[in-house]
Structures are given as C-alpha cells and as structure tokens.
C-alpha positions in Angstrom: 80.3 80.5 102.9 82.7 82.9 100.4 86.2 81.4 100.6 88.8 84.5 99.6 92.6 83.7 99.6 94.8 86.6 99.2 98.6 86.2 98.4 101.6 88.5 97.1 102.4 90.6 100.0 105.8 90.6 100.9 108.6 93.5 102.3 109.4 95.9 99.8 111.9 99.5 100.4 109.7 102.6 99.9 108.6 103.5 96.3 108.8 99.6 95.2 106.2 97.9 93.7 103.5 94.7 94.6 100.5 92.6 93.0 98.5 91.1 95.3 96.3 88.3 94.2 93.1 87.3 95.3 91.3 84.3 94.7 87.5 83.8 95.3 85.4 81.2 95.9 81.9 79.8 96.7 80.7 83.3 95.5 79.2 84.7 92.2 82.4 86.4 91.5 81.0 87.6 88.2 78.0 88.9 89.5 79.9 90.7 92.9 81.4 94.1 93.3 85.3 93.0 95.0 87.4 95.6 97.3 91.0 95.4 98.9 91.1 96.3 102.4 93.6 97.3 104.7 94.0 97.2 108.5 97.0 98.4 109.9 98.1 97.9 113.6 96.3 99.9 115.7 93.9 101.1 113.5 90.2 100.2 111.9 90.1 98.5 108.4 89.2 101.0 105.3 88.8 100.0 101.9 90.9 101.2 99.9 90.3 100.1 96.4 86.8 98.2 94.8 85.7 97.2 91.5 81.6 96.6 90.6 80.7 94.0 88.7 81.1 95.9 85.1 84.2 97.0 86.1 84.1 100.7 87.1 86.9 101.3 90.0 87.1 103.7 93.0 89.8 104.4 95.2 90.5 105.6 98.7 92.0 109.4 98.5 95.4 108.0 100.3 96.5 105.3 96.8 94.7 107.4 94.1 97.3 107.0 91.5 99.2 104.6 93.3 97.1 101.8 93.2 95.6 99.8 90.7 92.3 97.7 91.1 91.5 94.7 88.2 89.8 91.7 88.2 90.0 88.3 86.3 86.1 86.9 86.0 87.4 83.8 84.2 89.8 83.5 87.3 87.5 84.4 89.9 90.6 86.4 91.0 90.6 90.4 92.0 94.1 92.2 91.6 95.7 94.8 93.8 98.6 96.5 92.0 100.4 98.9 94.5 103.2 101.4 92.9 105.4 104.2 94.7 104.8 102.1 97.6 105.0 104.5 101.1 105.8 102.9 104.8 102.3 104.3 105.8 100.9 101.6 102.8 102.3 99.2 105.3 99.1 96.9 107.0 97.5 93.7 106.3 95.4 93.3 103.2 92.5 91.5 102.6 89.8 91.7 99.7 86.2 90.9 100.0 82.7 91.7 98.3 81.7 95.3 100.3 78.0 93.4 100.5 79.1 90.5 102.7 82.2 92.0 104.7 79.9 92.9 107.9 79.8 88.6 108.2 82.8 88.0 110.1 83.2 84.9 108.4 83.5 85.8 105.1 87.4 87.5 105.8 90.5 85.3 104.5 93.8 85.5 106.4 94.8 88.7 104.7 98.7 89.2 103.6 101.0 91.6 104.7 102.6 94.1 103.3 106.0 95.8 104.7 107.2 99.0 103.2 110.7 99.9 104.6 111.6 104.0 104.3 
C-alpha cells in the first residue's frame, strides 16, 4: 500500500506564501505521475496541480500562476509551492498519484492550509 505524508501547511495572511512537502512511499515514485489536491469544507476534492513522470505540469484554472508543482525523484518527494495566497486557497491538501486516488487507502492525512483576508 502507497504511504504519502504531506507537511508545510500552516496559517498564513492573504497574499503570503507556502511549500508543501510531500513524501512518498512504497510506490514507483519515479515511474508515477503525482498531484496536490484539495478539499475544502463543504466541498468535493479537485486536483489542483499534477506532475507526469517526465515532468510536464498542469494546473487547475483557479492557481494558474499562483502555484507551482515540482518534484524531487531522488527524494521521492512532490512539492506544492503556493504564492499570492487567497482565503478561498484555504482547504486541506493532500497529494497522490491520479492512477491510484479512487483506493481510499492510498490518501495520507492531508495538511491544512489557512489563508486569513
């Protein structure tokens, strides 16, 4: 079973600035296409950033520009950076591979994020 472990959310004021971090296990990382999610209360969880396995990065319409995807293959670790942060960025965040996120099992924790206007 994958193990993901995402970290660096935190409260920040509008327009600040995060990096979450997420580290991957028990999956070929290298091999995987990775996304950041977010579910916010109330609502359904949307993707909002993913990265394939060469690298090539697509974004949700509401961070274009905003938001940076990455990845570390040495690190097994996928990157979220989040500029000109807005309270509606505000959810919990969680990464996965897009393949295996309809196994309920395969979702970490997830950290929140808190954007204050």
């Amino acid at each position: 079973q994958v193990q993901l472990v995402e970290s660096g959310g935190g409260l920040v004021q509008a327009g600040g600035s995060l990096r979450l971090s997420c580290a991957a296990s028990r999956i070929l990382f290298s091999l995987s296409a990775m996304g950041w999610y977010r579910q916010a209360p109330g609502k359904q969880r949307e993707l909002v950033a993913s990265i394939s396995s060469s690298g090539i990065t697509d974004y949700a319409d509401s961070v274009k520009g905003r938001f940076t995807i990455s990845r570390d293959n040495a690190k097994n670790t996928v990157y979220l950076q989040m500029n000109s942060l807005k309270p509606e960025d505000t959810a919990v965040y969680y990464c996965n591979s897009p393949p295996l996120s309809r196994n309920p099992g395969s979702w970490g924790q997830g950290t929140q994020v808190t954007v204050s206007s």
